[in-house]
VOTIDREN-409783 format. One line per field, with one value per atom (N, C-alpha, C, CB): residue in one letter; atom name; x, y, z. Coordinates in steps of 0.05 Angstrom, whole numbers, plus 5000, padded with zeros to 4 digits. Glycine has a CB too. Example, Ala and Ser with C-alpha at 12.3 -4.5 7.8 and 13.67 -1.06 7.14 Angstrom:
BEGIN
residu: c(a,a,a,a,s,s,s,s)
atome: c(N,CA,C,CB,N,CA,C,CB)
x: c(5264,5246,5264,5226,5257,5273,5258,5282)
y: c(4886,4910,4934,4911,4955,4979,5001,4988)
z: c(5156,5156,5156,5181,5142,5143,5157,5114)
END
This chain:
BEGIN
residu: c(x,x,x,x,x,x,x,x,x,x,x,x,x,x,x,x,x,x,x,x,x,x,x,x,x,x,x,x,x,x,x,x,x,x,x,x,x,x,x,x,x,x,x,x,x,x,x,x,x,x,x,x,x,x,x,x,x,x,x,x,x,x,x,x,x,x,x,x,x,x,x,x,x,x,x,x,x,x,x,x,x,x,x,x,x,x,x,x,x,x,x,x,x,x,x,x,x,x,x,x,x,x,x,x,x,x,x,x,x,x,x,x,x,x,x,x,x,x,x,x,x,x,x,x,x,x,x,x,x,x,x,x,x,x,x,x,x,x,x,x,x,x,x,x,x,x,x,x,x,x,x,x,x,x,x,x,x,x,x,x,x,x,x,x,x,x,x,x,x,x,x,x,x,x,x,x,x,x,x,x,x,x,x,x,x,x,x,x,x,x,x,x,x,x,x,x,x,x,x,x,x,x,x,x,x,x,x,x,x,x,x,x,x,x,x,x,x,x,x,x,x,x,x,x,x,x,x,x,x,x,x,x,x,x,x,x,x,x,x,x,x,x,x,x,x,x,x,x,x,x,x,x,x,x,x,x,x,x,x,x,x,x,x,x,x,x,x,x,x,x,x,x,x,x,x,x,x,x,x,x,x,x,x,x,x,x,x,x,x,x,x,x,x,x,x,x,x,x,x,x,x,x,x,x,x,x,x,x,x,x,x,x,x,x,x,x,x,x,x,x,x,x,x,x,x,x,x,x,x,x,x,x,x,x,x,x,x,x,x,x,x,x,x,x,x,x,x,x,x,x,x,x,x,x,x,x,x,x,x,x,x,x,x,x,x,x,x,x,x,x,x,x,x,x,x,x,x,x,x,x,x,x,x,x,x,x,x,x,x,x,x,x,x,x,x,x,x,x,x,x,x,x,x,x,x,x,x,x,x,x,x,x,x,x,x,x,x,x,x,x,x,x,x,x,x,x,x,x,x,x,x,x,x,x,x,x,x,x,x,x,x,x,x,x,x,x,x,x,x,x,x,x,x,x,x,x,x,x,x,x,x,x,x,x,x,x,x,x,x,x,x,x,x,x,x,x,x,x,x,x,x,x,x,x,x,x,x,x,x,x,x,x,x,x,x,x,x,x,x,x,x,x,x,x,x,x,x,x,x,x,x,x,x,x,x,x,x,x,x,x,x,x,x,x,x,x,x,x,x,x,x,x,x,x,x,x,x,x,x,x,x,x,x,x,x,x,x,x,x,x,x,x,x,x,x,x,x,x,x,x,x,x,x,x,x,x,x,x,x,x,x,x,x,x,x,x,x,x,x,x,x,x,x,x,x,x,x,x,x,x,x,x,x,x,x,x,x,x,x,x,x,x,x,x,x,x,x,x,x,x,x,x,x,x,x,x,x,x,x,x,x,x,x,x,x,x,x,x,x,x,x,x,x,x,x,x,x,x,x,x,x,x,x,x,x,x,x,x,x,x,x,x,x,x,x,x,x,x,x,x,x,x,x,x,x,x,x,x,x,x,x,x,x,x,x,x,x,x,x,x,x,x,x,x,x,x,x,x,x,x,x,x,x,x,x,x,x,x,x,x,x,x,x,x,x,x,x,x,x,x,x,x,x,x,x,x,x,x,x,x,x,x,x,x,x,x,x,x,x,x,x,x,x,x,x,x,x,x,x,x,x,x,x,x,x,x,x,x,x,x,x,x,x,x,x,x,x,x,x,x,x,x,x,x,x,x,x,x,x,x,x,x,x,x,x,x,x,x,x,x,x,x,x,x,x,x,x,x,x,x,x,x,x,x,x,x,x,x,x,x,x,x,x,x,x,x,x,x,x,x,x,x,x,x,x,x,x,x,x,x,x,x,x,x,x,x,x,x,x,x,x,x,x,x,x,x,x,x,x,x,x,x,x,x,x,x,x,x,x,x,x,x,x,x,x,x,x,x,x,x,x,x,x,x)
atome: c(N,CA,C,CB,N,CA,C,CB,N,CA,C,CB,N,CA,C,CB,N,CA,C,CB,N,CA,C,CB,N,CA,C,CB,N,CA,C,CB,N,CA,C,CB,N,CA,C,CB,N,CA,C,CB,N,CA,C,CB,N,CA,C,CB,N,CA,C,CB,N,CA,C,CB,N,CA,C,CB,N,CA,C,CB,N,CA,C,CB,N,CA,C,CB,N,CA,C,CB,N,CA,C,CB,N,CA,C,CB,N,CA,C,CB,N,CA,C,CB,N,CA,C,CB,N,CA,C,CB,N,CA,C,CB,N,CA,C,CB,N,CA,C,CB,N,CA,C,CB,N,CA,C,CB,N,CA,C,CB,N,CA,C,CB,N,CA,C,CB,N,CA,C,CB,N,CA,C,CB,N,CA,C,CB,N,CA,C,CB,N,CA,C,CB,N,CA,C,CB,N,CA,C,CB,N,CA,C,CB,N,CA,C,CB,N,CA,C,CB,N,CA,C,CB,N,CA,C,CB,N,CA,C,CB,N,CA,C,CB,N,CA,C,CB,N,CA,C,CB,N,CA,C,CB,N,CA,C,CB,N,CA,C,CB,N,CA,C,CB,N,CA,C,CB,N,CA,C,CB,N,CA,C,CB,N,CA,C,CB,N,CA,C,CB,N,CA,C,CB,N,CA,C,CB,N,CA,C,CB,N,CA,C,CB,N,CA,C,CB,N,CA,C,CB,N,CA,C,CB,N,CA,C,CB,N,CA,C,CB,N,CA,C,CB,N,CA,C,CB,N,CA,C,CB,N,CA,C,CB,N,CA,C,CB,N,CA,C,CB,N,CA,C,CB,N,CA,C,CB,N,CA,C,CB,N,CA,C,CB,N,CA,C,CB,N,CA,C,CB,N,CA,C,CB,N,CA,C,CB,N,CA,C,CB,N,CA,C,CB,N,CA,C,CB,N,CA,C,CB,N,CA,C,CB,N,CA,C,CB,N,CA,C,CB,N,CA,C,CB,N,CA,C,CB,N,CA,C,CB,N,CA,C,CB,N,CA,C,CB,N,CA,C,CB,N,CA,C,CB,N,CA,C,CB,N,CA,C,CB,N,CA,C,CB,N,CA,C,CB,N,CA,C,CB,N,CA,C,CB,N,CA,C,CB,N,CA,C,CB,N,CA,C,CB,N,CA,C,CB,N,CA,C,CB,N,CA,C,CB,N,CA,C,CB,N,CA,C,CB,N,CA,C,CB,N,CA,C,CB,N,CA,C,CB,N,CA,C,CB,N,CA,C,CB,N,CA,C,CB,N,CA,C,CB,N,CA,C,CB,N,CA,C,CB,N,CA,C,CB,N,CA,C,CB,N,CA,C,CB,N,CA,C,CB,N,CA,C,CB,N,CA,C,CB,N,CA,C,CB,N,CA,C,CB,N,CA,C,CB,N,CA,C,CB,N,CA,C,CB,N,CA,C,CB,N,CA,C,CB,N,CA,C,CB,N,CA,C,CB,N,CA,C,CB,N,CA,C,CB,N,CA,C,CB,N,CA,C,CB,N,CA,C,CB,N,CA,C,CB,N,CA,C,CB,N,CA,C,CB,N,CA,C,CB,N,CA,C,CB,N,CA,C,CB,N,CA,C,CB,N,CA,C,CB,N,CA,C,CB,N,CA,C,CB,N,CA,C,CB,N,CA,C,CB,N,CA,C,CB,N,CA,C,CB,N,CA,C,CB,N,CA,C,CB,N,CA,C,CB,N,CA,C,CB,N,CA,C,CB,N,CA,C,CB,N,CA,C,CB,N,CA,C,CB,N,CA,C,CB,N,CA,C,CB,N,CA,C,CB,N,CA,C,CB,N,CA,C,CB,N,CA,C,CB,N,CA,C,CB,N,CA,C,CB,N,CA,C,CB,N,CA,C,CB,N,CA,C,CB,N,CA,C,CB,N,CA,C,CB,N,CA,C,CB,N,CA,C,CB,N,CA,C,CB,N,CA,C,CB,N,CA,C,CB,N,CA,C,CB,N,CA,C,CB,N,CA,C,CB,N,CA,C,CB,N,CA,C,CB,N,CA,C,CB,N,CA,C,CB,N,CA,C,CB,N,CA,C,CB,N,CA,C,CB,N,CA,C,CB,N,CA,C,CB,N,CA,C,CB,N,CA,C,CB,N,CA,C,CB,N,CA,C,CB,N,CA,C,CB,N,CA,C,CB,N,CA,C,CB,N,CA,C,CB,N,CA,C,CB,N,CA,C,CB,N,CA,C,CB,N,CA,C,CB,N,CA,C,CB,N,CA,C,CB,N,CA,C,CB,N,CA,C,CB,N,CA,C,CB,N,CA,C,CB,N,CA,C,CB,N,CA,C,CB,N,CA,C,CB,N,CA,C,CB,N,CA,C,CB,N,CA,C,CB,N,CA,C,CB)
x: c(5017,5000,5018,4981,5027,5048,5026,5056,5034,5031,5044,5054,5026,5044,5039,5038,5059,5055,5068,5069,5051,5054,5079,5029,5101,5118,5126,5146,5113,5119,5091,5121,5091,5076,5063,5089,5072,5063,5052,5085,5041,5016,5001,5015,4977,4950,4935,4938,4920,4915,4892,4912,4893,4875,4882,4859,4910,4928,4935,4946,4959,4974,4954,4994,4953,4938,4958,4909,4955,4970,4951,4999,4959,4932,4935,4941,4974,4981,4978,5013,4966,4960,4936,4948,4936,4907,4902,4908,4869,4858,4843,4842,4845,4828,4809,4817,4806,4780,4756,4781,4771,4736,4733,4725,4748,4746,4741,4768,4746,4753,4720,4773,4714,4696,4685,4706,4663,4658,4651,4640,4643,4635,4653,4623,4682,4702,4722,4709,4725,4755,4755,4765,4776,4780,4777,4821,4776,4769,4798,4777,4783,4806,4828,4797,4859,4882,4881,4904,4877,4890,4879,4893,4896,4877,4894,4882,4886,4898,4907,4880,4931,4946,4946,4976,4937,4932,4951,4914,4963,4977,4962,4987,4981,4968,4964,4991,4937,4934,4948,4914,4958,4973,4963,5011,4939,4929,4949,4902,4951,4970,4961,4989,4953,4939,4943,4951,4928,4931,4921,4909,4933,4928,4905,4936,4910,4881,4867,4884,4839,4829,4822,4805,4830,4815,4826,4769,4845,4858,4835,4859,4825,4804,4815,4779,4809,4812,4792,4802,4796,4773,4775,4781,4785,4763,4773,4751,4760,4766,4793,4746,4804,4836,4839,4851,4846,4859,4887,4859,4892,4917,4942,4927,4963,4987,4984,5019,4987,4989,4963,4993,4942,4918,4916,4895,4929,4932,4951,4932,4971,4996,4990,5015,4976,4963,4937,4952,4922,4903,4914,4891,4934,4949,4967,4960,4992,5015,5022,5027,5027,5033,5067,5015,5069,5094,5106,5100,5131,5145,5143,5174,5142,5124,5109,5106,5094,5070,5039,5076,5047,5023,5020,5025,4985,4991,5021,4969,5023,5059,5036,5083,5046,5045,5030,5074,5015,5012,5038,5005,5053,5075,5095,5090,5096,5111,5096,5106,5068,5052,5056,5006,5062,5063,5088,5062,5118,5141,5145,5151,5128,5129,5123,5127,5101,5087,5103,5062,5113,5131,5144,5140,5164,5190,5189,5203,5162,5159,5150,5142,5146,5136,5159,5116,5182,5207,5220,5220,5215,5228,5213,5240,5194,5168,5187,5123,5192,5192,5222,5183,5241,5268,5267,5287,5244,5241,5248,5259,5269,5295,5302,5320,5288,5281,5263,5256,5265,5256,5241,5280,5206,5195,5189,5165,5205,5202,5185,5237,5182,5171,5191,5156,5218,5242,5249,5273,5241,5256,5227,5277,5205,5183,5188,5150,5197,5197,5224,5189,5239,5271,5260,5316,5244,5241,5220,5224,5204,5186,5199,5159,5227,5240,5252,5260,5260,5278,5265,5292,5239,5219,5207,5206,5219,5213,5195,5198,5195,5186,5204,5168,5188,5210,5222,5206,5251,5261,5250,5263,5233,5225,5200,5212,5190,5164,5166,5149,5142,5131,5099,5130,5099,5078,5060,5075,5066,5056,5062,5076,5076,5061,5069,5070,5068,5079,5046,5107,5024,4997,4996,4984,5014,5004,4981,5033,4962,4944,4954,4921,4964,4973,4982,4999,4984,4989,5000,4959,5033,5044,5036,5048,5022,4998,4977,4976,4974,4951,4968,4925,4987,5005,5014,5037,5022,5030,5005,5036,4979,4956,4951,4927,4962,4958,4971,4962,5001,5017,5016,5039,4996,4990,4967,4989,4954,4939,4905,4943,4902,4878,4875,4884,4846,4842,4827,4828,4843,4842,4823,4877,4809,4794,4786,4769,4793,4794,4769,4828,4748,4725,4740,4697,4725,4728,4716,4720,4727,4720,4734,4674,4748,4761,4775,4772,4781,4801,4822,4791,4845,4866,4887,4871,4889,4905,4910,4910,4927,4948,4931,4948,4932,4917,4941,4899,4937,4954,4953,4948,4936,4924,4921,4896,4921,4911,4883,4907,4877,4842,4839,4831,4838,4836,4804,4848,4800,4775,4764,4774,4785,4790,4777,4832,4785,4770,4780,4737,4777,4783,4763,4795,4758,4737,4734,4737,4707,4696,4700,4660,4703,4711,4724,4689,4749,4765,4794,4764,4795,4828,4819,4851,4836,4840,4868,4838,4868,4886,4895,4879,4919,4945,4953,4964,4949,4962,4987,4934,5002,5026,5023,5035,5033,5025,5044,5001,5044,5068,5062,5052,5028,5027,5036,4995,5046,5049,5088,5034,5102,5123,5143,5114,5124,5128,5125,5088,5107,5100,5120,5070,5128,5155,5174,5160,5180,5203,5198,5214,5183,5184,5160,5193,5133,5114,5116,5095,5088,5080,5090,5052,5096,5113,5139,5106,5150,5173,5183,5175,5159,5167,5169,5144,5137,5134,5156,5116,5162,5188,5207,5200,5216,5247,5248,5249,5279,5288,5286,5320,5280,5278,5251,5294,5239,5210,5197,5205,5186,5175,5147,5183,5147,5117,5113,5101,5104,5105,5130,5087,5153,5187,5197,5198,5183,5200,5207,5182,5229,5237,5251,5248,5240,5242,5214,5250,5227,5201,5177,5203,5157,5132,5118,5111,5126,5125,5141,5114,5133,5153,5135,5161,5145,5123,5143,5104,5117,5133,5118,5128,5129,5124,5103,5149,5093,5080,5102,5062,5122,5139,5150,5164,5143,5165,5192,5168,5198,5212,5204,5219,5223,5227,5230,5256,5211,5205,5222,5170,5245,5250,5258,5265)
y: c(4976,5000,5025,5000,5037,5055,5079,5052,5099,5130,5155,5132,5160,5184,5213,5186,5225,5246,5271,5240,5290,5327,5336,5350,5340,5348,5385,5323,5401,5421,5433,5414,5456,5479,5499,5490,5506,5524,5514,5538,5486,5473,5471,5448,5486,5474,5450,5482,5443,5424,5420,5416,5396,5396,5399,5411,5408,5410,5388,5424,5371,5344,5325,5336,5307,5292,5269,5298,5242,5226,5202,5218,5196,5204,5159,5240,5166,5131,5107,5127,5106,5087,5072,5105,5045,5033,5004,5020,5017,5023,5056,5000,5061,5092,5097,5098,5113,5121,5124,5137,5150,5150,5138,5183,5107,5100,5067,5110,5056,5035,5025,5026,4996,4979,4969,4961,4988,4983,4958,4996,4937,4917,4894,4918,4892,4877,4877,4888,4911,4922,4935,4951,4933,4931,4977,4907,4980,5010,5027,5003,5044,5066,5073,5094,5077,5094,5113,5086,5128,5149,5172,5152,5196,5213,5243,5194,5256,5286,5276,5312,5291,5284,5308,5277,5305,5323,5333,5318,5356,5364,5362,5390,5342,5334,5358,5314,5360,5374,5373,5371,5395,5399,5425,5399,5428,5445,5446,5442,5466,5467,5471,5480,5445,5443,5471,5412,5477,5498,5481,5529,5495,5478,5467,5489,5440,5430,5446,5411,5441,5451,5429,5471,5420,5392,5367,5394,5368,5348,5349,5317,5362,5366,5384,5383,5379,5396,5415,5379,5445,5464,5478,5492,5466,5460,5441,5478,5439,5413,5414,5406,5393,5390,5384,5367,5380,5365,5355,5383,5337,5320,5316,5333,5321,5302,5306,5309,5326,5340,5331,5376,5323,5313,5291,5320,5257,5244,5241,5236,5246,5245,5248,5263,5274,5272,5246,5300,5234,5231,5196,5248,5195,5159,5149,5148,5179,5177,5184,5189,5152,5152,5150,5123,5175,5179,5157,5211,5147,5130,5130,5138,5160,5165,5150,5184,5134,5132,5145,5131,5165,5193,5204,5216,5203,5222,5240,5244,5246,5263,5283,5258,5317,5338,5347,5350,5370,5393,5392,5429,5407,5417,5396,5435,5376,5346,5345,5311,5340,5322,5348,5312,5380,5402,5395,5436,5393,5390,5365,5393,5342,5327,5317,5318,5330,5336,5349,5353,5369,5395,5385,5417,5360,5351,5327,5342,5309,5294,5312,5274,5323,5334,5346,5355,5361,5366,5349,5368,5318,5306,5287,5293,5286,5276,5300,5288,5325,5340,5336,5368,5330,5324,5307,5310,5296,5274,5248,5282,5239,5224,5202,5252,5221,5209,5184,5237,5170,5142,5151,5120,5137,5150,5119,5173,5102,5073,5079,5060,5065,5061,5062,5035,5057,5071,5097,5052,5111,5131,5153,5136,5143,5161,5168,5142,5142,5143,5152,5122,5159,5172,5207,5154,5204,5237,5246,5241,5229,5243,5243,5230,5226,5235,5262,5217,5261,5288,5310,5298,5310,5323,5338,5310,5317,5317,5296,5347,5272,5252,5240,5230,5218,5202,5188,5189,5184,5164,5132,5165,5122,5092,5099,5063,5126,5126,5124,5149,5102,5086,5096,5066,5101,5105,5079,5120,5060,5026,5012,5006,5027,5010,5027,4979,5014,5032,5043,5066,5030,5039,5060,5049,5070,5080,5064,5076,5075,5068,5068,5086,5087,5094,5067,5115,5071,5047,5065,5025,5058,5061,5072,5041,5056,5058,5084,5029,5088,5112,5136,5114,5123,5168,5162,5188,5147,5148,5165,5119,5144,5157,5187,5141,5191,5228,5237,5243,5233,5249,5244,5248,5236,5230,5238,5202,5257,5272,5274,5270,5240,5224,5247,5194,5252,5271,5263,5292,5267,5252,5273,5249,5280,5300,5287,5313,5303,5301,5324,5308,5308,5333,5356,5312,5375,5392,5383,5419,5379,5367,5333,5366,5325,5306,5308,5300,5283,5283,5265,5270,5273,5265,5267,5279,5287,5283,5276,5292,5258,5253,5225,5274,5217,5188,5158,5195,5136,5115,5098,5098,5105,5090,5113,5073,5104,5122,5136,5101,5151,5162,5146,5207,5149,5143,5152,5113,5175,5186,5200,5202,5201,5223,5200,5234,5208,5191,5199,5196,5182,5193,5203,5178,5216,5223,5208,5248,5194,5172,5185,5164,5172,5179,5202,5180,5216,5233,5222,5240,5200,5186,5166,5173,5167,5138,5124,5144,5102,5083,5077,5065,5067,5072,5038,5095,5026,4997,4987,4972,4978,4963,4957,4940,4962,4951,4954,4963,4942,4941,4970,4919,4974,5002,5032,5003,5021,5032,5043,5018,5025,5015,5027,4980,5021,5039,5069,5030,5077,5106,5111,5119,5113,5112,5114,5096,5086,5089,5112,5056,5112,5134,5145,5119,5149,5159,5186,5146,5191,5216,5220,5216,5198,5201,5198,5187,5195,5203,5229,5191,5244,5269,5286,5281,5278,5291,5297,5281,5265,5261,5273,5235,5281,5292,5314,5306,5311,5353,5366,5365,5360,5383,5382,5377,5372,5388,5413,5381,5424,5458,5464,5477,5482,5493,5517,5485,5532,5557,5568,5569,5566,5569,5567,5596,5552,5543,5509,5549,5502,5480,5462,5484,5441,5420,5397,5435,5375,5349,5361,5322,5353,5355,5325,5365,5309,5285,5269,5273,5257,5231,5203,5238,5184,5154,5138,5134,5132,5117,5093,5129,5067,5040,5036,5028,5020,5013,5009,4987,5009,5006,5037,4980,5057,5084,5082,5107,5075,5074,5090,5051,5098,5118,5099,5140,5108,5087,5098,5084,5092,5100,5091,5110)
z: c(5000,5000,5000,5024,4984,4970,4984,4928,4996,5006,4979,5042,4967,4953,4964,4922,4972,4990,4971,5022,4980,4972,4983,4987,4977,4996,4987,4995,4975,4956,4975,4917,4989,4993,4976,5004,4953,4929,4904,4921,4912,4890,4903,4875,4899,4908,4912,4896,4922,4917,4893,4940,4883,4862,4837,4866,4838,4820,4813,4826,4812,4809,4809,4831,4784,4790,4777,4782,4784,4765,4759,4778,4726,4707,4699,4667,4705,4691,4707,4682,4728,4753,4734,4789,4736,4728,4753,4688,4751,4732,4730,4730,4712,4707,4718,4685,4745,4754,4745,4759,4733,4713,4685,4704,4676,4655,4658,4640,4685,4683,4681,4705,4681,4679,4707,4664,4715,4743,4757,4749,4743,4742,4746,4723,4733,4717,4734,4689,4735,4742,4777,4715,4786,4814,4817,4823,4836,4857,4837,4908,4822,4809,4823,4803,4815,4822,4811,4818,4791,4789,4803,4765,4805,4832,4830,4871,4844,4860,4878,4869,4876,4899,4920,4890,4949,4964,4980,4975,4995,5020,5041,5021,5050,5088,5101,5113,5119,5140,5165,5144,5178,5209,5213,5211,5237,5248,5271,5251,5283,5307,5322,5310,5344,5370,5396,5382,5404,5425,5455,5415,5479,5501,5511,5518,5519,5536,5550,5555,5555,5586,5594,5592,5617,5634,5611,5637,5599,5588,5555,5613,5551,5534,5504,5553,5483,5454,5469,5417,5458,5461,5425,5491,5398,5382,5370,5366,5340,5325,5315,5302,5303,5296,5269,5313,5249,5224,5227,5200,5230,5215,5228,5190,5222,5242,5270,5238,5279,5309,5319,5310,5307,5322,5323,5315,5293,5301,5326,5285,5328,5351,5374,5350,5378,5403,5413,5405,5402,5397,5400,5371,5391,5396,5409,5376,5417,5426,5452,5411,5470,5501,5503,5518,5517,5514,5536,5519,5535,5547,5587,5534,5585,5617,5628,5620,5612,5619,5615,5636,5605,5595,5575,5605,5562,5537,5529,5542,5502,5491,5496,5451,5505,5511,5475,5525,5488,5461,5447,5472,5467,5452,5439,5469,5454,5438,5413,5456,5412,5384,5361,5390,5369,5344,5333,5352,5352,5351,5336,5374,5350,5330,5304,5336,5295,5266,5253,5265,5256,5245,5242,5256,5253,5247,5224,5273,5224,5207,5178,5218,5178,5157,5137,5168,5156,5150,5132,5171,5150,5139,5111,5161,5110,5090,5065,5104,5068,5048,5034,5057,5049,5035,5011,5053,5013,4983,4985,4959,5011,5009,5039,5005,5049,5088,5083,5114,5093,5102,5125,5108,5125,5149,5165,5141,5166,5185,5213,5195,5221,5252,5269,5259,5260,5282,5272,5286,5241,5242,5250,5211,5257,5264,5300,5255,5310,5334,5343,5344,5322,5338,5326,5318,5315,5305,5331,5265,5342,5370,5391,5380,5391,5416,5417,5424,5382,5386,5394,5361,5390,5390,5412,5381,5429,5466,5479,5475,5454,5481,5491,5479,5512,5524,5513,5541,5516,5514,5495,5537,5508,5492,5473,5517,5469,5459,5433,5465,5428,5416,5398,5437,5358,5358,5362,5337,5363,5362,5392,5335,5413,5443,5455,5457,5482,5511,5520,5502,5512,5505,5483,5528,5474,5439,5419,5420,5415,5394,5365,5397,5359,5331,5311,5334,5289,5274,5246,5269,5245,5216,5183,5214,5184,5160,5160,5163,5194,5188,5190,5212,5202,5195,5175,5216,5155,5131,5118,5119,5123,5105,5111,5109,5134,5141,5130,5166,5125,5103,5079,5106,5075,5043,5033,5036,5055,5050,5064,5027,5073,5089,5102,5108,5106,5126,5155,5112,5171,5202,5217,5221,5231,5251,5275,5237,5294,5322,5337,5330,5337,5354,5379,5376,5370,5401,5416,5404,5444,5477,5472,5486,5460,5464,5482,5447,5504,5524,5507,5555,5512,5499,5518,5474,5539,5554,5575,5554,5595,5619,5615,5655,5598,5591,5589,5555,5601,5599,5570,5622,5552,5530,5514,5535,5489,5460,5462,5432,5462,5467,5437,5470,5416,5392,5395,5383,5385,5387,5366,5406,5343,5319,5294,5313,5280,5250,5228,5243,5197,5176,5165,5163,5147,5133,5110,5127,5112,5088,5060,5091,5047,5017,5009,5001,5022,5024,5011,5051,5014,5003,4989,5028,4969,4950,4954,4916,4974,4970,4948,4979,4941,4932,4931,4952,4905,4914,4893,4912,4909,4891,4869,4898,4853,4823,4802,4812,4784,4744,4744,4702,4741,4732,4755,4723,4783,4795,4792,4816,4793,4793,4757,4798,4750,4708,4721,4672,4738,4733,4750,4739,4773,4784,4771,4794,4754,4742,4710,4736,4701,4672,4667,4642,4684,4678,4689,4684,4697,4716,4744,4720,4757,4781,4784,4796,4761,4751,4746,4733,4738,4726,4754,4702,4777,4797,4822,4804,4823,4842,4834,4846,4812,4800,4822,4761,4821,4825,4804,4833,4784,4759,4757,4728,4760,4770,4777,4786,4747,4750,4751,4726,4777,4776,4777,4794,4760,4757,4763,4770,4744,4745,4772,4733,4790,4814,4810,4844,4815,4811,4831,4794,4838,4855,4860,4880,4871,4869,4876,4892,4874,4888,4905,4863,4892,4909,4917,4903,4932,4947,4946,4985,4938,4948,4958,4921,4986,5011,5002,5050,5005,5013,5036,5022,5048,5072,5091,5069,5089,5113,5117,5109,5110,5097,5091,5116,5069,5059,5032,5061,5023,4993,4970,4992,4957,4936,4912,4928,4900,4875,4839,4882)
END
């Protein structure tokens, strides 16, 4: 389950779409042929959480910093802080954008220590809820939302209280036709550094593996 992520700030979204994935969305044979790839490719949401009251969101959230908070028990023993899950969003995202970073489950969890959690924290235990696959799907654009009045914090377990939004993302599956476009199609052209958008030049995408790893 390949993640292709926005890593470029100055394309809109709705822009990029990549057209050589099959089968063809709006062409394939609904009947015959398996759930369309080709798609817009979106920029993940990171709202930047502001402090609890009573361990509570006081409003709604979008995307990394709300999953994080929302899954991530810091090695303490306790919900990771506001300021850990922004620090830590901000830093993955940093690194999502180099083109080139490997986002593994050890290199996610050495980027939230740097970040300011503890020591052993874990997005997958230590009572962490979180799961690999779904912050991938957040930086790939899935859109995650976390209600206002969620308790999320000084918690021993994941609140996991947030959600994706139904028919918002199109999964992304391994494939010849996935693997060709990579190597010489449309995600070939996107991934490059010579990649121009409106005479600024550098990648616009990155595609991670299911494990994060950089697909090239």
């Amino acid at each position: 389950m390949p993640f292709i992520c926005m890593i470029r700030t100055d394309i809109p979204n709705g822009i990029l779409q990549v057209l050589d994935l099959q089968p063809n969305t709006s062409q394939r044979n609904l009947i015959y042929e398996p759930p369309g790839q080709t798609k817009y490719v979106r920029r993940l949401d990171n709202d930047t959480l502001a402090a609890l009251a009573a361990n509570a969101t006081i409003a709604t959230y979008k995307g990394l910093a709300a999953y994080l908070i929302d899954n991530v028990i810091d090695s303490g023993g306790a919900t990771i802080t506001v300021t850990v899950a922004n620090a830590s969003a901000v830093a993955l995202i940093a690194a999502m954008d180099t083109g080139t970073t490997d986002l593994t489950l050890a290199a996610v969890n050495a980027i939230m220590v740097a970040a300011g959690a503890g020591g052993a924290t874990s997005l997958i235990a230590g009572g962490s809820s979180g799961t690999l696959a779904e912050l991938l799907r957040v930086m790939a654009g899935a859109e995650y939302t976390l209600p206002a009045g969620s308790v999320v914090g000084g918690l021993a377990a994941g609140a996991d209280l947030g959600a994706f939004t139904t028919g918002q993302y199109r999964v992304t599956y391994d494939s010849g036709a996935l693997n060709i476009s990579i190597g010489e199609g449309h995600l070939a052209d996107f991934i490059a550094a010579t990649f121009s958008y409106k005479g600024v030049v550098g990648a616009a995408l990155v595609v991670l593996d299911d494990t994060g790893a950089v697909m090239v």
